[in-house]
N, C-alpha and C positions, 0 to 999 in steps of 0.2 A: 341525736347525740346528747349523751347526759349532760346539765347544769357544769359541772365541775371537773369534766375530762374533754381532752382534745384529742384524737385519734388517727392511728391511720390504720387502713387493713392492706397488704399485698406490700409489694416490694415494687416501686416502679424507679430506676436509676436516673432517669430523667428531671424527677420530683426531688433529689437527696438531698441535695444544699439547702433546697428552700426548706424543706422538713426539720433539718439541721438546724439552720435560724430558728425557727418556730418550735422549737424543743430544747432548746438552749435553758441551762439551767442557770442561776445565778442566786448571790447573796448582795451584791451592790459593792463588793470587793472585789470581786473575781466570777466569771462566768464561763462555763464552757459548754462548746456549740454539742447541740443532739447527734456526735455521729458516733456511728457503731463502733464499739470500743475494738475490735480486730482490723478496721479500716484505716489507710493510710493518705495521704494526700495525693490526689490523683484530679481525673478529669468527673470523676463521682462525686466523691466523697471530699467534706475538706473539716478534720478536727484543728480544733481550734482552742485556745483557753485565751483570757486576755485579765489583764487588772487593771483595777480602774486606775487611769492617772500612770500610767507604766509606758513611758515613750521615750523613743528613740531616735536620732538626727541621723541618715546616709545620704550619700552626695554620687550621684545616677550621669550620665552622659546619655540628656537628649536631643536627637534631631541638633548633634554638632555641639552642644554647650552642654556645660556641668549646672547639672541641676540639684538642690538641697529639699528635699522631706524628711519631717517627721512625722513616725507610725506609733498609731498602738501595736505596743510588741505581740507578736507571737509568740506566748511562752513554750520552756517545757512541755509536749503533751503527758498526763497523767493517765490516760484512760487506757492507752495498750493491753490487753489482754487477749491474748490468739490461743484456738484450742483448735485439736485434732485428734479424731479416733487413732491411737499408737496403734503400728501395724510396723510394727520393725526397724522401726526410724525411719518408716520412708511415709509418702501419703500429704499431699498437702493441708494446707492450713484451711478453715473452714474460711469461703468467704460468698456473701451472698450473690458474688455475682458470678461464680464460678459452680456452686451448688445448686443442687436440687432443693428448691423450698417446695414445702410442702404448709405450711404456713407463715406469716410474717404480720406482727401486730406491733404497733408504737401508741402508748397508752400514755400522755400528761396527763395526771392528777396535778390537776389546777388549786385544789384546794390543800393539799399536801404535800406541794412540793416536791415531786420525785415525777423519774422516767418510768415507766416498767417495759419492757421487748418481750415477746413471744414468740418464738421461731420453733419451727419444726423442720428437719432437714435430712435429704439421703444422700449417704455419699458414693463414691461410685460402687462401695461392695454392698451396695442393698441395705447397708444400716441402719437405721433412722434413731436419730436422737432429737431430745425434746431441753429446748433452752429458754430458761427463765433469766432475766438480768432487769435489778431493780438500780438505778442511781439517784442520787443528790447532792448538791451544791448545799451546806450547812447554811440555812441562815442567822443560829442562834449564834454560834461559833463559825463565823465569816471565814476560816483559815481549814478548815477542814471541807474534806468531799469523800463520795465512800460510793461503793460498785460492790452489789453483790450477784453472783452469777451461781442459778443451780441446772445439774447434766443431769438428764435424768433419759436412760437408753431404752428404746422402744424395743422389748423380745431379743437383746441379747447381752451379755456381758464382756466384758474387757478394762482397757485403760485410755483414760482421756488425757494427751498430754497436754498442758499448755505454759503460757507462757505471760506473766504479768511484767508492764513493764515500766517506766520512765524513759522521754525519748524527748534528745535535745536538737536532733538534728530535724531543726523543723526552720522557715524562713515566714516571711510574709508573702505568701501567694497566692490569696482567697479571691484575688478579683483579679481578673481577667485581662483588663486594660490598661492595670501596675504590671505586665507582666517584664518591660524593658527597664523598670524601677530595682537598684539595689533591697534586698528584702532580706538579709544576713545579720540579722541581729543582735546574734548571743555570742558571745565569745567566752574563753576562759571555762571553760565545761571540765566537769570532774565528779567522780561519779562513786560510788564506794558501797559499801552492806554493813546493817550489823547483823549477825547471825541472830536468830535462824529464818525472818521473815520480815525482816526490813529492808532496803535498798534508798537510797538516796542519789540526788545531783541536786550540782551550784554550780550556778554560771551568772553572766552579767551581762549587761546589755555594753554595744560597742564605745559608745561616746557618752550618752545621760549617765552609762557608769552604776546604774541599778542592780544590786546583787540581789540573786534568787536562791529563792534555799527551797526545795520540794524533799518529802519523801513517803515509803509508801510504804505499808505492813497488808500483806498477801497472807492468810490462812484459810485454812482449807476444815472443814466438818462435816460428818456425815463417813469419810473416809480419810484414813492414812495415806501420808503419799509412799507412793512405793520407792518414788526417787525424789531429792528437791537438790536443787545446786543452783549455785550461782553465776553468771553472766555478765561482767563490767568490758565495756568497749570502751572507746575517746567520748562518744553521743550519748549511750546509751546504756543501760543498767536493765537490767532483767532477773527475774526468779523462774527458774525452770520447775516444774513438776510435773510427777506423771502420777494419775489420780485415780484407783481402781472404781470401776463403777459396775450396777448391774439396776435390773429394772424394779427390785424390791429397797435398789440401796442408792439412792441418786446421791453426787456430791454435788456441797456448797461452799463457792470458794467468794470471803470477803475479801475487795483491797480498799483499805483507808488511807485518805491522802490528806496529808498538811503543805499549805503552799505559804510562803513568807517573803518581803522582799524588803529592802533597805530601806525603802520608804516608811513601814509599820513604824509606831511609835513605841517604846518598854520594849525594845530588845536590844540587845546587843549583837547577835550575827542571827540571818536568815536560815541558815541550814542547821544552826542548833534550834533556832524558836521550832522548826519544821520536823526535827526529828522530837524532841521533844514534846509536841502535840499528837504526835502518830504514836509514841508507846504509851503515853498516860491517857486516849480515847478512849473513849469507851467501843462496845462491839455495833456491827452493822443494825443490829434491831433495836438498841439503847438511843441511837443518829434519829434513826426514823421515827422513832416515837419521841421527842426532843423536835426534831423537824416539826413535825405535824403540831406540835403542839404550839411553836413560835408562828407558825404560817397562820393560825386559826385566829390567834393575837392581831394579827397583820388584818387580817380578812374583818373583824368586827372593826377596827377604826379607818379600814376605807369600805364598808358597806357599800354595792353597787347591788341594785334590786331592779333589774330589766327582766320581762318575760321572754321565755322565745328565743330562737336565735341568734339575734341581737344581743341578748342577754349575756351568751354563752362567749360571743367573741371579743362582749365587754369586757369579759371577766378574763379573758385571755388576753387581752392589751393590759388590765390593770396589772394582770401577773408579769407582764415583761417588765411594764414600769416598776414596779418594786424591786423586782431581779434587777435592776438597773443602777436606782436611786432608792435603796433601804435606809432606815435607819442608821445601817453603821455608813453611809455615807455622810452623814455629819462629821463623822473624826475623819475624813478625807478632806484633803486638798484637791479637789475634781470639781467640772462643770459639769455638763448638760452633753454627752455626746450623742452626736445628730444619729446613728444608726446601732446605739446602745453598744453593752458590751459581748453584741451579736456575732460583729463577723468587721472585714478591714474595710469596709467601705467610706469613702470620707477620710482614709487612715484616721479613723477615732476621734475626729479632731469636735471641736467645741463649736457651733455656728449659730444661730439665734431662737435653737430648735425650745429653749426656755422660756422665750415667746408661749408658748402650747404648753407647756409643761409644768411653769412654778401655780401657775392658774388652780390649777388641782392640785398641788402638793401643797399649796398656803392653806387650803382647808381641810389638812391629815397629818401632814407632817410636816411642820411648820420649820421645827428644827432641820429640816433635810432643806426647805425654801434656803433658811439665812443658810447655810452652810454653803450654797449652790452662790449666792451673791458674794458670800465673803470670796469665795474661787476669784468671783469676777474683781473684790476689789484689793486683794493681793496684789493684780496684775495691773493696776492704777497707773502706779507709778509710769508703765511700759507702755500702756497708752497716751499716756500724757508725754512722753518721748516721743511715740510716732506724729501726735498732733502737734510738735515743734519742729520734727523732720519736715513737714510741709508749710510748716509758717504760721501754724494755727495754735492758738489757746487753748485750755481746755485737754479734754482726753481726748485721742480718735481713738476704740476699742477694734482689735482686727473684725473679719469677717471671720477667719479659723483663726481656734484657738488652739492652741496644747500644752505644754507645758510650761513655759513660761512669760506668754501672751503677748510675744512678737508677732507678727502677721505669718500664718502657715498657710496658707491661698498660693496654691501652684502658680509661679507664672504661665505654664502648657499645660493643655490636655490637651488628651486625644480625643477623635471623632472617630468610632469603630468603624462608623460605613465607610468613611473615607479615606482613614488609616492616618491622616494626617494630624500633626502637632499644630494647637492654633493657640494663639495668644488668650489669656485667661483673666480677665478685666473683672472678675467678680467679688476683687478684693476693693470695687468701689462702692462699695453696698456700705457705706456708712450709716445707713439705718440700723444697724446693728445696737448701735451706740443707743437710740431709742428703745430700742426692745429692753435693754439692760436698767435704762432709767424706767421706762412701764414698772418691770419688775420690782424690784426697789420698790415703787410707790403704793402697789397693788400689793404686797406683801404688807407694805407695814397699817395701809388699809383693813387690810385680813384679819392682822396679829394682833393691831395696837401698839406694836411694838415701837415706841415710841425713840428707845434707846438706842437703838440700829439706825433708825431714820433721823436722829440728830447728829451719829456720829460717822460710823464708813458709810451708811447708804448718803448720807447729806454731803458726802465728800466724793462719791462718784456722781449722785443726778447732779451738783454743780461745776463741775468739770466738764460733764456731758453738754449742760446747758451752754458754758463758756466756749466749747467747740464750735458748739451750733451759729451762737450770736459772731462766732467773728468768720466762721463760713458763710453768711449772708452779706452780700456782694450789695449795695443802696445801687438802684436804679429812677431816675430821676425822671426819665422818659415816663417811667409807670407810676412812679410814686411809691414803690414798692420794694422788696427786699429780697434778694434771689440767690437762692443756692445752685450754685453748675457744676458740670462734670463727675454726676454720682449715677450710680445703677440703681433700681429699685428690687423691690421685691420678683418683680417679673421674669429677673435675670435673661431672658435672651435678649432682651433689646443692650447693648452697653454701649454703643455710639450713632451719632448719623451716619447716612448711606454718606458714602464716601470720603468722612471725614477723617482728616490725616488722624485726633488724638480722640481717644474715649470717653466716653461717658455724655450726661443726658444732665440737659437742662430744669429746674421746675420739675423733679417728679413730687408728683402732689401728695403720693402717700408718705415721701421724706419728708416734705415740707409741714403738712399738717403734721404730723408727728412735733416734727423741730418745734412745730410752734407751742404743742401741748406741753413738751418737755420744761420749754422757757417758763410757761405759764407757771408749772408745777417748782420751778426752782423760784419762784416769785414769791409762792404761797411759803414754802419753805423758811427764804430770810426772811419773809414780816413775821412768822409765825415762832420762829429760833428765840428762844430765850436769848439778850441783848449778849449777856457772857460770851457764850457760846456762840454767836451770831461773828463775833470780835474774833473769839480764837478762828475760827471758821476761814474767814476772811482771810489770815494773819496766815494761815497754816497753808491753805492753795492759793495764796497771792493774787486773789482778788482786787485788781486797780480799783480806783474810785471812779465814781460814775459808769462802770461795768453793767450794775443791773437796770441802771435806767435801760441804757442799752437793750437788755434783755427785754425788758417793757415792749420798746419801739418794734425791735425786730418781732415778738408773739404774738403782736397786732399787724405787723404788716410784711407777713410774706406772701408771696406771690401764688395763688393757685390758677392755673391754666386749664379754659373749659374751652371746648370746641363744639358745635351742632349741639347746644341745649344740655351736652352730659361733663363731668368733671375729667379732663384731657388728664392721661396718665403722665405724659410731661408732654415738656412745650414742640408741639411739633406732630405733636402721635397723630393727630388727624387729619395731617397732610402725607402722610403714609398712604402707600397702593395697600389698597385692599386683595386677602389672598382668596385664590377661587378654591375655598376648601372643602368643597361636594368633591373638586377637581383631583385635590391631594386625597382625600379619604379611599375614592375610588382606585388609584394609583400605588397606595401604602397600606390603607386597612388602618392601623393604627401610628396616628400622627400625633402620638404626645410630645414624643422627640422630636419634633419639628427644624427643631434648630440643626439639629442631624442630616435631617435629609436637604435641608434645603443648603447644608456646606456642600454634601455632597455631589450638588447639582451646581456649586461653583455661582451658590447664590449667600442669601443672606438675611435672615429673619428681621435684623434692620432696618430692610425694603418694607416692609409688611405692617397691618392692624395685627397682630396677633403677639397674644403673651403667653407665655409659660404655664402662669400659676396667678390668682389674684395678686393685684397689685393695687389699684384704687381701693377695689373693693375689701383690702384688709381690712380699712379705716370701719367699717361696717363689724367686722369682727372685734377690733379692737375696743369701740365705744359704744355705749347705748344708740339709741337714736337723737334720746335728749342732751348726749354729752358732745353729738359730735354737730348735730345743732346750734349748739352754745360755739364750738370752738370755730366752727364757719363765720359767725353771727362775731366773735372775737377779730376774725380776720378782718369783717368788713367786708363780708360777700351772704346774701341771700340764699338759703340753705330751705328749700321745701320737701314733702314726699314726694314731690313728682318729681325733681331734680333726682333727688336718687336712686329714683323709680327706674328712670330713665335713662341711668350711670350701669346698674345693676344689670340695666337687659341688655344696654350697648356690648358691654365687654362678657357676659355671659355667652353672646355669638364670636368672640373675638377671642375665647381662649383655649388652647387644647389640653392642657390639664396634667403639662409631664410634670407636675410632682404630687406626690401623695396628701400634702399637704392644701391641695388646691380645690378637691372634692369635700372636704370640711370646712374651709371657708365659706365655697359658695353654699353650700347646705344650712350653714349659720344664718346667713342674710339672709338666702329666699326663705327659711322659716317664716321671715318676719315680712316679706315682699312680695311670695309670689308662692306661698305654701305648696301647693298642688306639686311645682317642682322639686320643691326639694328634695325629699325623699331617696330620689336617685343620687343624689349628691350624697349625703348622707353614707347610703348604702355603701358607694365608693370608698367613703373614709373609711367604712367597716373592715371591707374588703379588701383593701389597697394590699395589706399584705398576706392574710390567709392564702387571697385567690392569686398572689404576685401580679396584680394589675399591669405592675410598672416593668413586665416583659424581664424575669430574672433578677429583677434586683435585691429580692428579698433575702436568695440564699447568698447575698453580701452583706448581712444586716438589717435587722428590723430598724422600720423607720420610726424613731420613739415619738419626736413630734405630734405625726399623725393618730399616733395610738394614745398618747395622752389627750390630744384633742378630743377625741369622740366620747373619754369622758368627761369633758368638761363641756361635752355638747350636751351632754345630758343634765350635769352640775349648775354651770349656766346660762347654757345656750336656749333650751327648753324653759327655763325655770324665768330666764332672765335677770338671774342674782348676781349683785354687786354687793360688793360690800366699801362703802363710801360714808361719810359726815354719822359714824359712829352710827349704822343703822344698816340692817338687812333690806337691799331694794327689790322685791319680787315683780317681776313684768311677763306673767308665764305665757307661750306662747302655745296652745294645742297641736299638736301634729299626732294625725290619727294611725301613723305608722309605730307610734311609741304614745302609746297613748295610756300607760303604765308604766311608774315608774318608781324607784324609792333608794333614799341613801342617808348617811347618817355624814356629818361635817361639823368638824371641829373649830370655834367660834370666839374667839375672846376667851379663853379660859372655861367656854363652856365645850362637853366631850359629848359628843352622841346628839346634838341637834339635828332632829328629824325632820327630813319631808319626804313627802308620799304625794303622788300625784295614782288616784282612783277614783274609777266613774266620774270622769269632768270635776276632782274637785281635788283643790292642790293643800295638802295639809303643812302646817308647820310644827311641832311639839320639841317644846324645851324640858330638856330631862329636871330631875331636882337635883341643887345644889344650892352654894350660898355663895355664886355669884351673883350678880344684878342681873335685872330682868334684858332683855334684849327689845330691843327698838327695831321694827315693823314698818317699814314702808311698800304699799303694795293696794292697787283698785285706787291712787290717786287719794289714800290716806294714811296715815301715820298711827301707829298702835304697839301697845309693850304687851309680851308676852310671857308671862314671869316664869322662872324655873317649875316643871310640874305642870304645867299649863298648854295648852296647843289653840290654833287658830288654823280654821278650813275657809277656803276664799272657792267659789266655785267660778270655772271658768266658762267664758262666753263660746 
């Protein structure tokens, strides 16, 4: 497979959704899914478009009670265009799963940003025509998308009718398990032309009250239409034509699309910005040369240089993260949604999937980092409400997020094996609240940005830190300080076996967290200019004696170790062990663990076994020397064999149902047990190409795991932190990726090179006339001035 296309050959109906996902076009405004522009939502096929930050509140009746979600909406679909050899007005509409294909090709141009399709097809009078269709998602101009389709007839002539359209009557029903879920979202639909090749619709969403303005200009060259008229229904708006063609004379018919919503900022109405855009565009060949040329921009300042493979599927995660999180996501109000702006899984909502994600955006697009936190500290205020709903100071930040940072965490879900509605406790992951404070601090680490981290980031990590210190509960029996009743990362565990109310004692990866946070909000006020330390204080009502507080509790929270390794919380190793040769043989694949064993009218509870790293994030998230330190802070003894010994425990003890869980371990055993890694590794590669996770992908790429496995390479591999104003390199060899190279944007410097070739890791600082860069790396410290490069060969 070439460097910079992703491909499919054949038609398999089976494969459509997930192809869909994985061919999803976007600009970080708007995205829409890969399906075939004639296809309509069925048990195949499911078109899709979504905008970023575009949600909607419906109120469902489950299992007896009224239940409230919000979804990323479903907008208008744009892409309709249906054609058929004219034969009298009779003859149906071409569709590939009704037709004779005679070939079928989906071609990403990764590097160019467009779809292209090849289809060759007979219908039942022996005809064969040949269909080219190229699309793209604009990312110069975020508001615009354009489909160009050419007919070109194999040995005979005639007319090709077809039919371009806008179509409103679409709901939320991309995932399976929503399907008892209200998913009716647009209301107020209205739909109009301006002559002779434009067509429009507006409508709005039910409750958020978001008005949509689309419209579309459909022309046709190469050939006159013989006929063209128009089509307005209550849904739906259509341009009809009937297109003569013959095999010396093929037609090419473009549609350009402008999409706009009440959200955009410098407008006044959505369906005037949208028709507006669609007559003053330029043509389908002006888009794509404009496209390719913004994409090639994009492509030099996230430089990913893998061989191989590997290489190819990097470069296909970087391209969704950008379709995700561009540029024009700075002038967006949006977070981090956990399964991009792929497909409705997750209903769109925000979860700590920026944990993985700002890591690699702090060093490209730094402007897209703060804009991703400001998301989170808009929504302040509204955490710091729910952490007074419960008696606590401080912010508690939800587990989902949407739109205006209430807690969106279903109380039910469903369990498909067993069809049954179960209580949904995973809105007790208050480590959330940690990922948010990491970020913040590891950005302004990145940036320098010194002005973000004294004013809203200094206004969420101590809010965050204030939750924490007055969630820790003094226990005197231990001398220690305890947080109870939260979930971890692990999410299946969320209570004891048979305890009347949920959640989990001491999980260790909240705790050390909680304690890092404290630490980090400690360095913060001694470090605040005294002004500013005062208004600080004065503005989130910080009482007095609070940060001592802080102090006591980041030195003395509680971690729980059982048999020599670090207890995921208090209690985990008094847990029955599962016979999981027993389940494997039984089920085949038991990532879903939690699934089968409701099924069986049991309970993952009973059990050693987790989901997804949970201790071992602590590994992800810190050096070895950071997390070291922060053990050695607690007042507990931290060795390599201790973690040695952590890392194999629960590496037998996990089954790996989230995407996210083959990148983690991959990270660590890098650094603990090489030889395995690799397989871990692969997994994060593959989590979605190959849909690891049994269908989930044609619900949404998982952006997490796809930003992760570059920043396994940025600095997982490499070992890069960026702390105490200094690049710290700790590169680690893994001879599966044993070439490597990328350029990272650094303090104001643009294009900071490293390259890992032949065992030897280079650094080069471009020229400029910023100051030189500070080098820590081989356990010594060295400046690397602009113009200059430094090779470190590795052991």
């Amino acid at each position: 497979m070439p460097e910079w296309t992703w491909e499919y050959t054949g038609y398999v109906p089976a494969e459509e959704r997930l192809r869909e996902s994985l061919l999803t076009l976007g600009n970080g405004y708007f995205a829409t899914r890969g399906a075939a522009p004639e296809s309509i939502a069925d048990d195949v096929h499911y078109p899709g478009t979504y905008a970023a930050g575009c949600y909607n509140r419906l109120v469902s009746m489950v299992a007896g009670r009224q239940v409230e979600n919000e979804d990323m909406v479903n907008l208008p679909n744009w892409l309709p265009l249906r054609f058929r050899v004219r034969t009298d007005g009779s003859g149906a509409w071409f569709s590939p799963d009704a037709d004779e294909l005679l070939d079928h090709r989906l071609i990403l141009d990764i590097q160019g940003g467009n779809l292209t399709r090849r289809i060759r097809y007979e219908d039942a009078d022996g005809r064969r025509l040949r269909v080219d269709q190229c699309r793209l998602v604009h990312m110069g101009d975020p508001h615009l998308a354009a489909l160009r389709t050419e007919f070109t007839p194999e040995g005979w002539s005639g007319e090709i009718e077809l039919e371009s359209a806008i179509d409103a009557e679409v709901t939320n029903a991309g995932v399976h398990r929503y399907q008892d879920l209200a998913g009716n979202h647009l209301t107020h639909v209205h739909a109009g032309a301006m002559e002779p090749d434009t067509v429009w619709l507006r409508c709005r969403t039910t409750t958020s009250d978001i008005r949509i303005g689309m419209a579309a200009r459909t022309t046709v060259t190469g050939a006159a239409p013989a006929v063209s008229r128009l089509h307005i229904a209550q849904l739906r708006v259509a341009h009809l034509l009937h297109v003569p063609v013959s095999p010396g004379a093929p037609a090419t018919v473009d549609k350009i699309v402008a999409l706009h919503t009440s959200h955009d900022p410098a407008i006044s109405d959505p369906l005037d910005a949208a028709v507006g855009d669609v007559v003053t565009a330029p043509g389908f060949a002006g888009l794509l040369d404009s496209q390719r040329s913004v994409w090639e921009q994009l492509w030099r300042r996230a430089e990913l240089d893998v061989p191989g493979e590997a290489g190819t599927i990097l470069r296909l995660h970087l391209f969704h993260v950008l379709q995700t999180l561009s540029p024009h996501t700075a002038d967006l109000d949006v977070g981090v949604p956990a399964r991009g702006l792929h497909g409705e899984s997750y209903r769109g909502h925000v979860f700590w999937d920026e944990l993985f994600v700002l890591p690699y955006l702090n060093l490209h697009f730094p402007g897209v980092s703060r804009a991703l936190l400001n998301y989170r500290h808009r929504r302040l205020p509204q955490a710091c409400r729910m952490a007074a709903e419960v008696d606590r100071a401080g912010a508690m930040y939800p587990w989902q997020s949407g739109s205006d940072g209430r807690e969106e965490t279903q109380q039910l879900h469903l369990n498909p094996r067993s069809g049954r509605w179960l209580p949904d406790y995973s809105r007790l992951q208050y480590h959330v609240g940690s990922a948010i404070a990491y970020n913040v601090w590891r950005y302004c680490e990145a940036t320098g940005d010194t002005e973000f981290l004294q004013t809203n980031g200094a206004e969420m990590l101590l809010q965050i830190a204030r939750f924490w210190a007055d969630s820790a509960a003094y226990d005197p029996g231990l001398d220690r300080y305890r947080i109870r009743g939260v979930v971890g990362p692990d999410e299946y565990h969320d209570g004891y076996p048979d305890a009347e109310q949920p959640g989990l004692d001491d999980n260790a990866y909240t705790n050390v967290t909680a304690a890092w946070v404290l630490g980090r909000a400690i360095d913060l006020v001694r470090d605040l200019p005294e002004p500013r330390r005062r208004e600080l204080f004065e503005h989130i009502g910080v009482a007095e004696g609070e940060p001592e507080r802080w102090e006591d509790v980041s030195r003395r929270l509680r971690v729980p170790f059982h048999r020599g390794v670090i207890s995921q919380f208090e209690g985990f190793g008094d847990l029955e062990e599962l016979d999981w040769e027993g389940y494997r043989q039984r089920y085949g694949d038991i990532r879903r663990l939690d699934r089968i064993l409701e099924a069986e009218d049991d309970t993952v509870n009973r059990y050693q076994a987790s989901k997804q790293a949970d201790v071992l994030m602590l590994g992800y998230l810190f050096s070895p020397a950071e997390l070291s330190d922060l053990f050695r802070r607690l007042g507990y003894e931290f060795s390599d064999e201790l973690w040695h010994r952590t890392v194999d425990y629960y590496l037998h003890r996990t089954c790996h149902g989230s995407t996210l869980s083959g990148l983690v371990h991959g990270w660590v055993l890098a650094r603990v047990r090489r030889a395995e890694a690799w397989s871990f590794c692969r997994e994060a590669l593959e989590g979605d190409v190959a849909d690891l996770q049994g269908g989930t992908t044609g619900e949404g790429i998982h952006l997490g795991a796809m930003a992760g496995t570059l920043d396994l390479v940025q600095r997982g591999l490499t070992g890069l932190e960026t702390r105490d104003d200094a690049l710290w390199l700790d590169p680690v060899p893994l001879p599966e990726l044993s070439e490597y190279g990328f350029s990272l944007r650094y303090r104001g410097h643009w294009g900071v090179d490293l390259r890992l070739r032949h065992g030897r890791l280079r650094i080069k600082v471009p020229p400029s006339s910023e100051p030189p860069i500070r080098v820590v790396l081989a356990g010594r410290s060295l400046t690397v001035a602009p113009g200059e490069s430094y090779a470190l060969r590795l052991p």
